[in-house]
N, C-alpha and C positions, 0 to 999 in steps of 0.2 A: 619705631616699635619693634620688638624683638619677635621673632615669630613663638609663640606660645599658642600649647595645644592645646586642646581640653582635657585631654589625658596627662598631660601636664598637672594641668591645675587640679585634675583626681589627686595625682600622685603627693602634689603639696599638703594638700589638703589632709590625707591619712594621715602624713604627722605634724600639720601645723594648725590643723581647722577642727572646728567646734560645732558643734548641733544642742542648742544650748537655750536657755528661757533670758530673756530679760526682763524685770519686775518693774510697773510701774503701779503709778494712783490713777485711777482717773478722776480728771478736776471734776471740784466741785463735792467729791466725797470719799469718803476712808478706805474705797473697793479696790482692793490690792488686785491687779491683772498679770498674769506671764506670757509675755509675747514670745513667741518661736522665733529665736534667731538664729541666722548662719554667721560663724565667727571665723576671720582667717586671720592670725597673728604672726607674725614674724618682726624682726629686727627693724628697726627704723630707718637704716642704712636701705633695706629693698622696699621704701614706700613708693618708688616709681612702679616697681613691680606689680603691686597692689593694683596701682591705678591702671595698670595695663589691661590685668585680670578683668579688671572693674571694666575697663572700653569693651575688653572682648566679649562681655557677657551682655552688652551693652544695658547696664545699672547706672542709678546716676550715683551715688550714693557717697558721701564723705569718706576721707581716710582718715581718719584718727590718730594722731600720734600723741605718746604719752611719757612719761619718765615716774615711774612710781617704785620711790625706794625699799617700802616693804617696811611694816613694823620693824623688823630687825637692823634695817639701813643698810640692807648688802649694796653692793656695790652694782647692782646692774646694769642695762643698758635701757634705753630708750627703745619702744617697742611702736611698730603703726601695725592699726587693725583696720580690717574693711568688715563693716557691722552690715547683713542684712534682716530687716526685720519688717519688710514691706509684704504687703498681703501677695500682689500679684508678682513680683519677683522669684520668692518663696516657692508658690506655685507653677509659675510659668520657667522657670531658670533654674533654681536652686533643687528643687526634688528631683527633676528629670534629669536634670546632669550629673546628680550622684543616684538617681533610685536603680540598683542591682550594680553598682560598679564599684563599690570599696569590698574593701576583706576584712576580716578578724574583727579585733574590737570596735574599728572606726565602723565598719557595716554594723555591728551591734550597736552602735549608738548612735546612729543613723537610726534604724528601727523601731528600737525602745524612745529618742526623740520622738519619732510619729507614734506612735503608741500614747505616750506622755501629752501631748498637743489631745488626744484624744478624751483621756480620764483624767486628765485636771481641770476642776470647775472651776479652776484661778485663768484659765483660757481660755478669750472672748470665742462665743460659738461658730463665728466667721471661719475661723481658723480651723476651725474639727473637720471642714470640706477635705483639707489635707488629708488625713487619716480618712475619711470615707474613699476617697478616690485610691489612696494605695490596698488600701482593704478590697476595691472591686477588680483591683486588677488596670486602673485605667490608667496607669502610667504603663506599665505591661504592654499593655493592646498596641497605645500609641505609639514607643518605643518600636516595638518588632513592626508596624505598621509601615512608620516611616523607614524605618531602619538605622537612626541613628540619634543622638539630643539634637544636631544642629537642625536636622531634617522638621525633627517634632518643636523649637521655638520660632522656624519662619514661617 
């Protein structure tokens, strides 16, 4: 295993990771849902990497590899994703590990994500805990608390 930081994986992340919805049905009937996802995308070539990430954060969670040509059939490459869209992941891993450490646009869309999780009635109510707890400050608290993410997920 390669040593890989957590500030690492911020850093990947600004240009390669997503705070993003995935749309699903739920069986049984026509109620379109948007789940809060975290998305990390890169080359297909670094899916070891992916799963490294994946051990350190310790997520069980599939890596995804894909090849999709694109209506126009460019030539691209084959891409692996590490999709998270687990309730307590989300919560316990994924917001604390980025909540106040990205810059510029990736922190705005970090934000406006939780915001979004918040006012769309397309997201099951489970989910809006996320926006209550960064709106009170308790990712905040916890952080300067422990002093660090690693301190605040053991």
């Amino acid at each position: 295993m390669t040593n890989i930081s957590y500030d690492y994986i911020r850093g990947l992340v600004q240009g390669t990771g997503s705070f993003t919805f995935t749309t699903s049905t739920k069986l049984g009937s026509l109620r379109m849902r948007r789940i809060p996802t975290f998305q990390l995308r890169t080359h297909a070539s670094n899916q070891k990497l992916l799963g490294e990430i994946r051990d350190l954060l310790d997520l069980k969670n599939k890596i995804y590899t894909y090849h999709y040509p694109g209506k126009d059939r460019a030539n691209r490459k084959p891409v692996a994703i590490l999709l998270i869209r687990e309730f307590s992941a989300l919560k316990n891993v994924i917001i604390p590990l980025f909540y106040g450490q990205l810059v510029g646009d990736k922190a705005d869309e970090f934000n406006d994500w939780l915001k979004k999780i918040e006012s769309d009635h397309t997201v099951p109510k489970s989910y809006k805990l996320f926006y209550r707890l960064y709106k009170s400050g308790y990712y905040e608290r916890e952080l300067c608390r422990g002093g660090s993410f690693e301190k605040f997920v053991k």
